[in-house]
N, C-alpha and C positions, 0 to 999 in steps of 0.2 A: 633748450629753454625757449620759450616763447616771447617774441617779444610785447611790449606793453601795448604797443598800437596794435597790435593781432587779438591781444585779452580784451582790449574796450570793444572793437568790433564786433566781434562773436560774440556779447550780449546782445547786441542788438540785431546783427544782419543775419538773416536766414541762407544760409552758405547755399542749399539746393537750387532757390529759386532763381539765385544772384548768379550760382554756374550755367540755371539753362539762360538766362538770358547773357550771359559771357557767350555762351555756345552758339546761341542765333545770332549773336554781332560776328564775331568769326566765320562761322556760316556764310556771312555777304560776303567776307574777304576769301572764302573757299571757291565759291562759284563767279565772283568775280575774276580767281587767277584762270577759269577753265573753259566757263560757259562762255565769255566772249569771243575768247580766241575761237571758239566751235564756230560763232558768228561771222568773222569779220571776211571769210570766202563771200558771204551771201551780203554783209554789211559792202563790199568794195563792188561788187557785182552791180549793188545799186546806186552807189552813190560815185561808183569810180574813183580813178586817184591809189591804185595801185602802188606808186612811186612813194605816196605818203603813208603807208599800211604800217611801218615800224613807230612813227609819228604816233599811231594811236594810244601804242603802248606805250612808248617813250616821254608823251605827254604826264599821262598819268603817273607813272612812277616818279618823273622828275617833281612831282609837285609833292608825292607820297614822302620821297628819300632828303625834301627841302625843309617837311614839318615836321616828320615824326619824331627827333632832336627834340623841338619846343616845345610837342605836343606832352613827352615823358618827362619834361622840367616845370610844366605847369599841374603835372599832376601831381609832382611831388611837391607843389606849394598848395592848390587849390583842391587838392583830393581827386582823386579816379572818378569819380561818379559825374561830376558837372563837366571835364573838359572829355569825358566818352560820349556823354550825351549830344553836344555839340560838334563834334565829328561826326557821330551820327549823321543828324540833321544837312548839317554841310553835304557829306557823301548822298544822303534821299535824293537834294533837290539837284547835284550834276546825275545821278543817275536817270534823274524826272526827265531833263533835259537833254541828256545824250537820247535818251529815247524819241525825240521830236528834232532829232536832228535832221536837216534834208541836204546837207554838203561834206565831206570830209572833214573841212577847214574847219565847218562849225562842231561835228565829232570830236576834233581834238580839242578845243576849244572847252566844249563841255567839260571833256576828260580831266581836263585840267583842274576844272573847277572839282570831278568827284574824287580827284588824288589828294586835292588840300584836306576834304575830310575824311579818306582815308589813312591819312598817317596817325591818326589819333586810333583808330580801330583795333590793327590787332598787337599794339605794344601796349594799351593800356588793358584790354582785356585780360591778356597773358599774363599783366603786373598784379590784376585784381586778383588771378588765382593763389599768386605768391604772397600777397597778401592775409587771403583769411583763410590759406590753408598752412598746417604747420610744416618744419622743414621736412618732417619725418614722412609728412602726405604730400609734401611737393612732386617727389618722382613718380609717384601711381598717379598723382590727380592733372600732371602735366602730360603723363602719356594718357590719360584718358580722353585728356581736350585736344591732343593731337589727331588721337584716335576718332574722338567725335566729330573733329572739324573734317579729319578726312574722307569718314564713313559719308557725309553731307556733301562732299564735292564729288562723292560719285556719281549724284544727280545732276552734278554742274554740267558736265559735255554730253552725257545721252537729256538730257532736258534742255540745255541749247541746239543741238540736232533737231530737236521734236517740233519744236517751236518755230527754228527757220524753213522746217520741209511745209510744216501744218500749219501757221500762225504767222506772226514774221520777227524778226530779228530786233522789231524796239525792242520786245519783251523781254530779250534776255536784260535788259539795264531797269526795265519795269519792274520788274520781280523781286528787286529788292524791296521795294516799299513797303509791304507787309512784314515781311521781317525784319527790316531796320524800327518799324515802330513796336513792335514786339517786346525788340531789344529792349528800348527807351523805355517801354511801362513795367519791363521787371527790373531794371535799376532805377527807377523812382520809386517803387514800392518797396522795396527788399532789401537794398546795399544801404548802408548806414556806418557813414564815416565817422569817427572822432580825429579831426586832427587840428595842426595846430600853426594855423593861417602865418606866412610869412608874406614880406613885402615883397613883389612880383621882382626878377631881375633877369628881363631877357636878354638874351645875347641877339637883339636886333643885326648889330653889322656882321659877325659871324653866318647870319644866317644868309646873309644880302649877297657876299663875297661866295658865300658857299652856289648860291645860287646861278651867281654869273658863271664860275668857274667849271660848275657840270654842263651848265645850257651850253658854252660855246664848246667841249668837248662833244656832247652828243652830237651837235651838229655836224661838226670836223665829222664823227664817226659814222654820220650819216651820209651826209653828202660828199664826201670824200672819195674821189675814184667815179663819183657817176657825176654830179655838177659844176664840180672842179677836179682839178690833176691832185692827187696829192703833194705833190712837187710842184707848188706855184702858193703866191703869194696869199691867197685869201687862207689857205691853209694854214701858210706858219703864222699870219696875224690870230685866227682862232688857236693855235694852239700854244703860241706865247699868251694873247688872255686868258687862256683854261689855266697855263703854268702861274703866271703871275696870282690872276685870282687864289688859286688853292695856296699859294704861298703867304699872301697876303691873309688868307682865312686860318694859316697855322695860326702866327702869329698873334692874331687879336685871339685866338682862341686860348693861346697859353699867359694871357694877360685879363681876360676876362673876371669880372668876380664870377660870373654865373656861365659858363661856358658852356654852348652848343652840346659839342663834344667834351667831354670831360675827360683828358687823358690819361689822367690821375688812376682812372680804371685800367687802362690799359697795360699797367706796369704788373697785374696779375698774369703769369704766364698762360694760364687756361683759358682765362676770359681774350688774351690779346689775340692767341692763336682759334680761338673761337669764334670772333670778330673778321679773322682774316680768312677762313674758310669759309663761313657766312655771306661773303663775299665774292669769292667764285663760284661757289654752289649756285647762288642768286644767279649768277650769267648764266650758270646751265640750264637753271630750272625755268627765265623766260626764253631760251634758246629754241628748247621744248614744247615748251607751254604754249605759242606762239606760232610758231613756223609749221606743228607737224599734224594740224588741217589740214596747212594748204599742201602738202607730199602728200596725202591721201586721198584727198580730193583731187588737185589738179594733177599729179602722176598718176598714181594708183586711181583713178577714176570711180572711187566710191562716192556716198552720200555726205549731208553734212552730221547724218543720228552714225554712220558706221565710222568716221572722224573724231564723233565728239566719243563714242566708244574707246579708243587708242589712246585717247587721254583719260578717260577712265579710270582702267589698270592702273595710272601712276598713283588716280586717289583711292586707289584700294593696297597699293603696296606701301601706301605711305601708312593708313591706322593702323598694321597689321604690325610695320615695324615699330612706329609709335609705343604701342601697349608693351612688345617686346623692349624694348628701349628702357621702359621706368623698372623695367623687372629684372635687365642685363647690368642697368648702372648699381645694383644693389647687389649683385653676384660676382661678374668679371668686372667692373669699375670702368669710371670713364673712357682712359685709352682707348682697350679693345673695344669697345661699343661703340666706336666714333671708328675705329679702325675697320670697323668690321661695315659700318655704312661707307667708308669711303672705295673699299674692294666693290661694294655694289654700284654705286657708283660709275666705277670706271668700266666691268661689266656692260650696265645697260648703256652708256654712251658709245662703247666699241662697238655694239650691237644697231645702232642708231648708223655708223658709220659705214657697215657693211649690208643698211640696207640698199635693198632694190625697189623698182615699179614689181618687177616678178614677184616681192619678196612676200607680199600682201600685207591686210589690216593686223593681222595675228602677230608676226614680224614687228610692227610697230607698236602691239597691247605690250608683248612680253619686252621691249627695249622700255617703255616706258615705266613697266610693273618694277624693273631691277631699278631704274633710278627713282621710283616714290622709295622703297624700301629705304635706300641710301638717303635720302632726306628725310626720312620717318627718324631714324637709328640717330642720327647728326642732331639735327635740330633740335628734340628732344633733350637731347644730352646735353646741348649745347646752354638751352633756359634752365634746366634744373642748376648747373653750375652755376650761370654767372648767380641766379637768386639767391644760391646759398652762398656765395662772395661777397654778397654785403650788406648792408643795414637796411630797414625801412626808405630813409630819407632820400636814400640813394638808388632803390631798387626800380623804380622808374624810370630815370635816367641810364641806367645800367641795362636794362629792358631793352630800351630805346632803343641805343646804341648797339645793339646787336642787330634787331630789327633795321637800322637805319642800312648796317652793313649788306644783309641780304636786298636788302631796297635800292643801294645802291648799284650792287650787281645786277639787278635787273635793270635799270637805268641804261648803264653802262653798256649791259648785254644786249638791253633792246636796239642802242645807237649802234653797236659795233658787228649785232648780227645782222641788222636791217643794210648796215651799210655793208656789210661782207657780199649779202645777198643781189643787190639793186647794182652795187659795181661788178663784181661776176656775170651778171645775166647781161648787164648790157656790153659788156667788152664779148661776152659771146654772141650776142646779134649782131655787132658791128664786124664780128671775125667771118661771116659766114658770105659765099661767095656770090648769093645769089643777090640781087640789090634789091627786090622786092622783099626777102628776108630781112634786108638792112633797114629798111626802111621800118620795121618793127620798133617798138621802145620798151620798157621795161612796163610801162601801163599797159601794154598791150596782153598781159597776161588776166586783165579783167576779164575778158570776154572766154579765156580757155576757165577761170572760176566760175562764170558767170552760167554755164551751163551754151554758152554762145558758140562753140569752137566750130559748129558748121559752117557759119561765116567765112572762118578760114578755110584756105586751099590747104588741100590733106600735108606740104610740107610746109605750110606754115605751120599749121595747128602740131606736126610733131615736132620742127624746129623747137618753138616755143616749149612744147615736153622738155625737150632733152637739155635747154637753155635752164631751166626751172630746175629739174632735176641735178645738174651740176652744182646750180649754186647753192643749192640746199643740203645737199651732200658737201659741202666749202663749210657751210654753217654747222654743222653735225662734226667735222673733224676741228674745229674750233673749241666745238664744247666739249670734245673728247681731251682735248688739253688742258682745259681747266679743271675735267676730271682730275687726271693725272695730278696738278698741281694740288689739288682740294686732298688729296693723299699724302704729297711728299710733306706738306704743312701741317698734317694729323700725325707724322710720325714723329715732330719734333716734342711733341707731347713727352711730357717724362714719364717714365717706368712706374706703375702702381697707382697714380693717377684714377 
């Protein structure tokens, strides 16, 4: 049965028009997860600040994983159409600006500003298909838009490659502007909402406590082991306020009328265990997404177009499982189709673990290819469930909340793999016997992205390799573990499912 807000829509809104412009808003958030990281070898090269290169990402996601909560509870009062278009806008003008960036500091900075309006992008987009498609078309037409969003982020890393070898690296944060306004003129013209205005009730301190409580974890997880000891005082202060904050954010959130988080979801087994794989998958996926440029570049000594190539493959295994995914959840059922992406999963991260410098670009297409599939197969399954779990009023919010989870993981993933990486490399420079090698720091691997490493004495310059290459290989047997776990948390799924 259809519901009543689904029947008044589809008189009016033109469902074709209204998907491709769902499909170019997505689209920013495809080649935003791909095309920068292709970037940020040749982004650090210029601006330097190595040290800060997790920061980039950690910026943005922390702002992405702080709105998309309010961004899904304003849709569900104010309608999809006005708080997508305003994210929108938001996301243009830090992308405007990240591209006129001339310091690191003011990179992140920017970033920050383009994560506030991305947390509105791709959970309201998502919400608007579950909207004016029925339940019966949800599972074909969410793997379709998985499929289409993914087929579009194939051009994300070889067109960030193309651009930094040929053109230069604003472009990749340029690039969206044409298609953000895209977006915006086929939901002003096409989407046509009937709904039924309530009095706004945000969860303002919810979101304030939530806020403090990830900043001072990210940073523990960042700076922990490289600017302080983990074992000393500025640590356990940051991580009693991370603990206190999120305690304190339970709290008002189980006392809320209008609550950030809505927990009340969470008590569906599917949606909870969906929520919490969504979750580590997130850590894997900016583990990946992030780090395995610079192994191909600065170990493997290729380009940044045969770089953005290896991350590719992920956006080509991800539509392939996608489309398979809306076709498997209507044959074998959720379970095995969630079970069946988390065996990929753990495949292409073992595969990630056992690479080498020898191992080449190929090596790293085919690790990458195994974990898109396993996020194709997952994710998919993951929004068709929760939207058929509950009402209209709720399905935004419920959106969200999943969204918010993989957002978070990346957050979390970006602080804990940035800091896995920067405290490893520098306890391995400090470990090495020569003191001209000591004298080395963890920025000092600008100059080996940089295309500089002639500068270096030939054992500097492989010092620095093999320094790199350890910690990244640290990083990769990290994400192999939240594979693992992203498994044993799909098997608690019940039978028939």
């Amino acid at each position: 049965m259809v519901d009543n807000a689904l029947c008044k829509e589809r008189k009016a809104t033109r469902r074709p028009f209204v998907l491709a412009a769902v499909i170019l808003a997505m689209f920013m958030g495809a080649i935003e997860a791909t095309i920068v990281s292709t970037a940020m070898p040749a982004i650090v090269a210029d601006l330097g600040g190595f040290s800060l290169y997790s920061w980039v990402f950690s910026a943005y996601l922390l702002m992405n994983a702080a709105t998309v909560l309010i961004y899904g509870k304003l849709s569900d009062i104010f309608g999809r159409k006005p708080v997508l278009i305003i994210g929108i806008l938001i996301f243009l003008v830090g992308s405007f600006l990240c591209g006129l960036a001339g310091s690191m500091e003011q990179l992140i900075f920017f970033r920050l500003l383009q994560g506030l309006g991305a947390g509105a992008v791709m959970p309201i987009a998502t919400t608007i298909v579950g909207d004016i498609y029925t339940k019966e078309e949800r599972a074909r037409v969410q793997g379709y838009l998985s499929s289409v969003w993914g087929i579009s982020a194939v051009t994300g890393p070889a067109l960030g490659g193309l651009l930094v070898e040929f053109v230069s690296w604003r472009f990749v944060f340029w690039i969206n502007l044409p298609l953000g306004l895209l977006a915006i003129a086929g939901l002003l013209l096409f989407l046509h909402e009937s709904i039924e205005k309530k009095k706004p009730e945000i969860d303002f301190a919810g979101t304030f406590v939530f806020l403090v409580s990830i900043s001072c974890l990210m940073f523990l997880l960042v700076e922990g082991g490289s600017k302080f000891p983990w074992l000393s005082g500025p640590s356990a202060l940051l991580f009693a306020a991370a603990a206190v904050a999120f305690i304190l954010f339970i709290w008002i959130e189980r006392r809320a009328a209008s609550p950030m988080m809505p927990f009340s979801l969470w008590k569906v087994r599917s949606i909870l265990i969906a929520n919490i794989v969504s979750l580590t998958t997130g850590v894997m996926l900016i583990g990946i997404s992030s780090f395995l440029p610079t192994y191909v570049q600065g170990i493997m000594g290729e380009s940044a177009t045969v770089a953005g190539f290896t991350l590719t493959a992920m956006s080509i295994g991800w539509p392939i499982a996608s489309t398979l995914s809306g076709k498997l959840l209507l044959s074998i059922g959720y379970r095995k189709t969630t079970m069946l992406g988390g065996v990929s999963l753990i495949l292409g991260s073992a595969l990630f673990v056992f690479m080498s410098a020898e191992s080449g670009p190929w090596w790293a297409a085919v690790s990458s290819f195994f974990v898109g599939v396993g996020m194709g197969l997952t994710s998919t399954a993951f929004i068709v469930s929760i939207q058929n779990s509950v009402q209209w009023d709720q399905r935004g919010a419920a959106t969200a909340a999943n969204m918010f989870m993989r957002n978070l993981g990346n957050t979390v993933g970006a602080a804990l793999l940035g800091g896995v990486l920067n405290s490893r490399l520098q306890a391995f420079l400090q470990s090495q016997p020569n003191e001209d090698v000591q004298s080395l720091s963890v920025d000092s691997i600008n100059e080996l992205l940089g295309g500089e490493g002639h500068r270096l004495s030939s054992e500097m310059f492989h010092t620095l390799q093999e320094g790199l290459a350890g910690s990244l290989h640290a990083v990769y047997v990290v994400v192999f573990i939240f594979a693992v776990f992203s498994f044993l948390f799909l098997l608690l799924l019940k039978k028939g499912e």
